[in-house]
C-alpha positions as CSV (number, residue, x, y, z in Angstrom):
1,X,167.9,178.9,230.6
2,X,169.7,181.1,228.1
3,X,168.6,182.7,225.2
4,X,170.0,181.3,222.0
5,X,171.1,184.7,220.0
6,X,171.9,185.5,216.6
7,X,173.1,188.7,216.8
8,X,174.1,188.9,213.2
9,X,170.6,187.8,211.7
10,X,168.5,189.7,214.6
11,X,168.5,193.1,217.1
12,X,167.6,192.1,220.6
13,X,165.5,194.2,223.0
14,X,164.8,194.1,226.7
15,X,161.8,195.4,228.1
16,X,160.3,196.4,231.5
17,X,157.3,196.1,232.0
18,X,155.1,198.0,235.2
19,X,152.6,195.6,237.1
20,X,149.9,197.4,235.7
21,X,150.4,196.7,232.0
22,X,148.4,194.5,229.8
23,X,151.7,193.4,229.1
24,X,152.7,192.1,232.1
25,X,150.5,188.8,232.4
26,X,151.0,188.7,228.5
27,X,154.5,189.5,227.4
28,X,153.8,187.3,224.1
29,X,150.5,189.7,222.8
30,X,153.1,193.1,222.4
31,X,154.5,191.1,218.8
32,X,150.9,191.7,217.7
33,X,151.0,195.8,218.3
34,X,154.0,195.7,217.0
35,X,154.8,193.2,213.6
36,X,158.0,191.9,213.1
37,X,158.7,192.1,217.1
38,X,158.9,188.2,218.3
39,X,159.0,187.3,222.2
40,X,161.7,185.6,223.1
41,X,161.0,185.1,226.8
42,X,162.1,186.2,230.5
43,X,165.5,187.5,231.1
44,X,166.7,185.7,233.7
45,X,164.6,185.1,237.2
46,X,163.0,188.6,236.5
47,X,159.5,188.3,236.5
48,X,158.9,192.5,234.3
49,X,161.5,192.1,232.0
50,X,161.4,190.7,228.8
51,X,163.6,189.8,225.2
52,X,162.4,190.2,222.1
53,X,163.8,189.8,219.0
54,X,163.5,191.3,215.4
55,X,165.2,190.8,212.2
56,X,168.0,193.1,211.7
57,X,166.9,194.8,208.4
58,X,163.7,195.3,209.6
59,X,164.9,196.8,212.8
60,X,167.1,199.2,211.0
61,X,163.8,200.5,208.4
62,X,161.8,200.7,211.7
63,X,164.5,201.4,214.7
64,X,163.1,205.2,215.3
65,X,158.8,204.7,214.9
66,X,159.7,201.2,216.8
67,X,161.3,202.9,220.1
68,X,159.1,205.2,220.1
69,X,155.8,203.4,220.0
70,X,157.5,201.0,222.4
71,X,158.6,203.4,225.1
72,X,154.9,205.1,224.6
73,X,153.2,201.9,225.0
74,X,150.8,201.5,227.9
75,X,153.0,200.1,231.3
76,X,156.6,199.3,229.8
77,X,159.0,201.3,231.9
78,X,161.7,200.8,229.7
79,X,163.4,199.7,226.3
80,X,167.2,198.7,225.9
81,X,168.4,197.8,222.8
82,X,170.8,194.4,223.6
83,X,174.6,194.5,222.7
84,X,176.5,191.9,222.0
85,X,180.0,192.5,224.3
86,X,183.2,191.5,223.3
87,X,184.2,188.7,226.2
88,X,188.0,189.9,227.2
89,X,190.7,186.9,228.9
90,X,191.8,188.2,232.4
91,X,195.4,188.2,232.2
92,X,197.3,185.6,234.5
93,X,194.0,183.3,234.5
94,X,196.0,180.5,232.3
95,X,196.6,177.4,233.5
């Protein structure tokens, strides 16, 4: 199911988690190393990757100390900030 994003009230963030991590079996608990930071669930059918969301201002007083304690957190693999793309029309796809 999709998410349902606000990308004007909220910064989105995609995290991968190793199998090892206390993270892994409890995606949910990282919001309470990190306040502000609210799970958001799975992205798609991948079982180690994760969305979270966070209040824009917030993320914008917090952005640098954020990544950094997230990427230096115990098992996640990787952070990646979500961007909102501009959805282009295909040219001769009228009907």
């Amino acid at each position: 199911m999709p998410h349902n994003m606000n990308h004007n009230t909220h910064t989105y963030l995609s995290l991968a988690f190793s199998p090892s991590s206390p993270f892994f079996s409890s995606p949910a608990s990282l919001g309470s190393k990190h306040p502000g930071l609210t799970y958001e669930g799975h992205v798609g059918e991948l079982t180690d990757v994760h969305l979270y969301s966070i209040p824009k201002g917030e993320w914008l007083q917090k952005r640098d100390g954020m990544l950094r304690g997230l990427e230096g957190a115990e098992g996640v693999m990787h952070v990646e900030e979500q961007v909102p793309k501009q959805r282009m029309r295909r040219g001769g796809d009228e009907l």
